[in-house]
N, C-alpha and C positions, 0 to 999 in steps of 0.2 A: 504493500500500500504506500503510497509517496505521500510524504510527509508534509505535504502541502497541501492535503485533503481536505482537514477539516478549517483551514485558512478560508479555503478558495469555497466551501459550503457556504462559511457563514457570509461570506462579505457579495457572496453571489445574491443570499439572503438581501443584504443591508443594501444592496443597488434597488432594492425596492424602492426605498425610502428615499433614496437618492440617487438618482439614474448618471450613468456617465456618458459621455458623448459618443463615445464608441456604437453603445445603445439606443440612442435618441429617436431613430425612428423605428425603430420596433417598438420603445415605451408608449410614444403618443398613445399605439393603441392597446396596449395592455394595460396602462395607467387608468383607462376609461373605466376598464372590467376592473381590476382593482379598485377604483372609488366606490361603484356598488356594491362588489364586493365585501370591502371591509364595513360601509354602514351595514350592509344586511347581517355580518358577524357580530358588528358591535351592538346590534339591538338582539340579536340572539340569544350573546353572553349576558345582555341584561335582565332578558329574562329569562334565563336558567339562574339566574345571580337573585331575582328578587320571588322567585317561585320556590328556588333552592335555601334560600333562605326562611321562610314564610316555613318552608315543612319542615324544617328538619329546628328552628324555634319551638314550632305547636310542641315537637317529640320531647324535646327535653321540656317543656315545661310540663308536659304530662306527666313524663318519668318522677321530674321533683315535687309537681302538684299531688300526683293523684297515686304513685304509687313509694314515691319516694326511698326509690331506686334498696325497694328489702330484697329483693332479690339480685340474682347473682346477672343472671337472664336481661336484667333492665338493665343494671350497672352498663355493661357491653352496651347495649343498647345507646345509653346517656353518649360513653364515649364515641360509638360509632356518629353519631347526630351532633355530636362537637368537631368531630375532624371533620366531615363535611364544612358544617358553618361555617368554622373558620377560613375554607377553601373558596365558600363563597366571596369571605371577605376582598379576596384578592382579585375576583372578577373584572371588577370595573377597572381596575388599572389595568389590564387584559385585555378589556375591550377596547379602550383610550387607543393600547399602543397600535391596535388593528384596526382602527379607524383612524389616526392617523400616520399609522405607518411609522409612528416616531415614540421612542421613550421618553416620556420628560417627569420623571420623579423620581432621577437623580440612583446610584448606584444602590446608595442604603436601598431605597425602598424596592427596587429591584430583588437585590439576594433576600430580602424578607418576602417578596411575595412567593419567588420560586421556592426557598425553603417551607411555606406555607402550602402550596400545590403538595410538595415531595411527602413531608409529612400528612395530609390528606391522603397520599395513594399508601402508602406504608400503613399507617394507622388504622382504616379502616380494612385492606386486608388480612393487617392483624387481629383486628376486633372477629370480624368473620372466622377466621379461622380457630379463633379460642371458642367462640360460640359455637362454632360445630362439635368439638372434643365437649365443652359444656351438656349440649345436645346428648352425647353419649354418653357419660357418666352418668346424668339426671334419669336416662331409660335404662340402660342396662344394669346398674345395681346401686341407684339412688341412696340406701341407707347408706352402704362400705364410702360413696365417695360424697356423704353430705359434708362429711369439716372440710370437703375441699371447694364448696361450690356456696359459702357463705359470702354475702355481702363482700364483707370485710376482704377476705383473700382478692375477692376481682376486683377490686378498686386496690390490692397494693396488684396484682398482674397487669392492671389498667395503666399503673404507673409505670412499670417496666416500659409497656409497650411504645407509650410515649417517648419514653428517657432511649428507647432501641431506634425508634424512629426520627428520632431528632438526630442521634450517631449516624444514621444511615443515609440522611441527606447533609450532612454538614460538608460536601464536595461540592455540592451546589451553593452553597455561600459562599464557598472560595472562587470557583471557576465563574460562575453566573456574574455576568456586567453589564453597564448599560453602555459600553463603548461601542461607537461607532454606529450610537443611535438606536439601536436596537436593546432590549433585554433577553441575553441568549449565552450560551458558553462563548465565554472569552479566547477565541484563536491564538494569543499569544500567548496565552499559560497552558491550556487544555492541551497536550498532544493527541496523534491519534492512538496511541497505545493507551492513553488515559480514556478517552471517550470510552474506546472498544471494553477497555475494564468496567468501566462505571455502566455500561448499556448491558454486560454480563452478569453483574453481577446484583441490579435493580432488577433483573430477569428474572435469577435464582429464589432473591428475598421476597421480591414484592410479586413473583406469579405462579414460578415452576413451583418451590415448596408448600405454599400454601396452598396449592392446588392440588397436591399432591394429599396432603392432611386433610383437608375436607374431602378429599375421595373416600380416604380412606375412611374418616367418621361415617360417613354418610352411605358408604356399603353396610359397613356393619350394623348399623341402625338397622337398616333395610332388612339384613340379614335376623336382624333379635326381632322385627317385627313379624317376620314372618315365622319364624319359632313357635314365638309366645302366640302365634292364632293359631296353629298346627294342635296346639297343647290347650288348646281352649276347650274342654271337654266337660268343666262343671259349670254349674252357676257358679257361684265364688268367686269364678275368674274371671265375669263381666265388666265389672266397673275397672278392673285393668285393662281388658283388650278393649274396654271404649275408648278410657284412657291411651294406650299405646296405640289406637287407632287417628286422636287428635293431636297424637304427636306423630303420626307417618301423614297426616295432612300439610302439615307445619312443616318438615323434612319436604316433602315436595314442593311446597311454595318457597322455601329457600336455594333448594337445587336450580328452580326457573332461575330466581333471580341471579344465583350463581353464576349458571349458564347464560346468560346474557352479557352480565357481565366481562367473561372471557371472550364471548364472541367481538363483544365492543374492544375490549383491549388489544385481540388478536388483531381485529380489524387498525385499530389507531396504530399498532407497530407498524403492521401491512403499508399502511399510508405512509408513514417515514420514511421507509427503506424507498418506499418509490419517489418521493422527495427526494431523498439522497441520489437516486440512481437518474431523478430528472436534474440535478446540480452537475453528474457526472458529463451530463449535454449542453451543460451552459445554458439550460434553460432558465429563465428569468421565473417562472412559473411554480416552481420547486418550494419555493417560500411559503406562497400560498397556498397549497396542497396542503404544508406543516401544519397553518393555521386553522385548515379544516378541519383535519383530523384532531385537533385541540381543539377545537370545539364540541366535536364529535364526543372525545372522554371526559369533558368537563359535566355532560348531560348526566351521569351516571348518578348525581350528586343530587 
């Protein structure tokens, strides 16, 4: 790979913002599609940003109001509807810069929004993933693993998760800047041996493993559910297989959502890579592809 890769990505990027003569008459007209472009994005983001906000508010004030997060089950919950939120917070500086093609709030608030995205995608597929192993202790032998599904314990794994997810994007506050008019990895610090690391290894933490743990939850659940109906032979055993029957409802309505979500993710990688491999053409177009597909996984929210 020549080391002038991700150089020549970003700033191919940044000729958006700022066309060079070289380009001048191919921009006139791709500058046009870009101005529609970026409003129809930036009204987009704002309303995933103010819808996305609105619901995942209602949640936690439910969790505090009404159930006041006693259980283990809600705890996750509270956090997963705070990483969101606070993801929403960063929206509108998102939408700004894609409506006008320009950063203007300065580097700080840059490395805080992307460190706020990063932690958003960490945090909530760690939330998920603890909820599913939750999921399974609480069915398959609720007594043996109640001290472990108390309150108390998921709010300190709660804190982990965060103190794990803030370690795991802190490369995006180093390399993320607003030079060059843009808020994006910095070409003169990032190499491409650093990007190809960091793109490896937010794979492994934030898709491949937890995807892999909630398979495996979520088989074996399946697997105890159908056990325990095979073995449904008295009365006795009714208000349990009702019971384990409204939690294999609950198991499939989190699989949907699961499953959508990878498809969206798998989908937003897809669109990078073609991004990148339209930079590789000197396409001017490449950028904005980026931009769609970050729009695209910001919806998940």
């Amino acid at each position: 790979m020549d080391s002038s890769f991700t150089s020549e990505m970003f700033y191919n990027a940044g000729s958006i913002a700022a066309p060079k003569a070289s380009y001048l008459d191919e921009d006139i007209y791709v500058q046009e599609d870009l101005d529609v472009f970026s409003v129809a994005m930036a009204v987009l983001y704002l309303v995933v940003c103010i819808v996305g906000l609105a619901g995942n508010t209602l949640v936690i004030v439910a969790v505090l109001k009404l159930d006041k997060m006693a259980s283990a089950t809600t705890v996750y919950i509270f956090n997963l509807a705070l990483a969101d939120g606070l993801f929403m917070v960063g929206l509108p500086f998102i939408a700004i810069q894609n409506f006008q093609n320009h950063w203007a709030f300065g580097d700080l608030a840059c490395k805080l929004v992307m460190v706020l995205d990063g932690i958003n995608q960490f945090t909530s597929v760690f939330c998920l993933t603890v909820m599913s192993i939750d999921r399974y202790m609480a069915l398959v032998d609720p007594l043996r693993f109640a001290r472990w599904r108390t309150p108390r314990r998921a709010k300190i794994v709660s804190g982990f998760l965060w103190l794990f997810s803030l370690l795991s994007v802190l490369p995006m506050a180093i390399h993320f800047s607003a030079r060059d008019g843009l808020c994006m990895v910095d070409p003169h610090v990032a190499s491409d041996s650093w990007w190809l690391a960091f793109l490896s290894y937010t794979f492994v933490l934030g898709f491949a493993l937890p995807s892999l743990v909630m398979t495996v939850s979520y088989t074996a659940l399946v697997v105890t559910l159908r056990t325990h109906r095979c073995q449904a032979n008295s009365p006795e055993n009714g208000p349990r297989i009702y019971k384990l029957e409204i939690d294999g409802i609950i198991i499939i309505i989190i699989q949907i959502i699961t499953i959508t979500a990878i498809v969206i993710n798998i989908f937003f990688c897809s669109c990078f890579h073609v991004a990148i491999t339209l930079n590789l053409l000197s396409c001017q177009i490449s950028f904005t592809v980026y931009k769609y597909c970050l729009w695209i996984r910001s919806t998940h929210c």
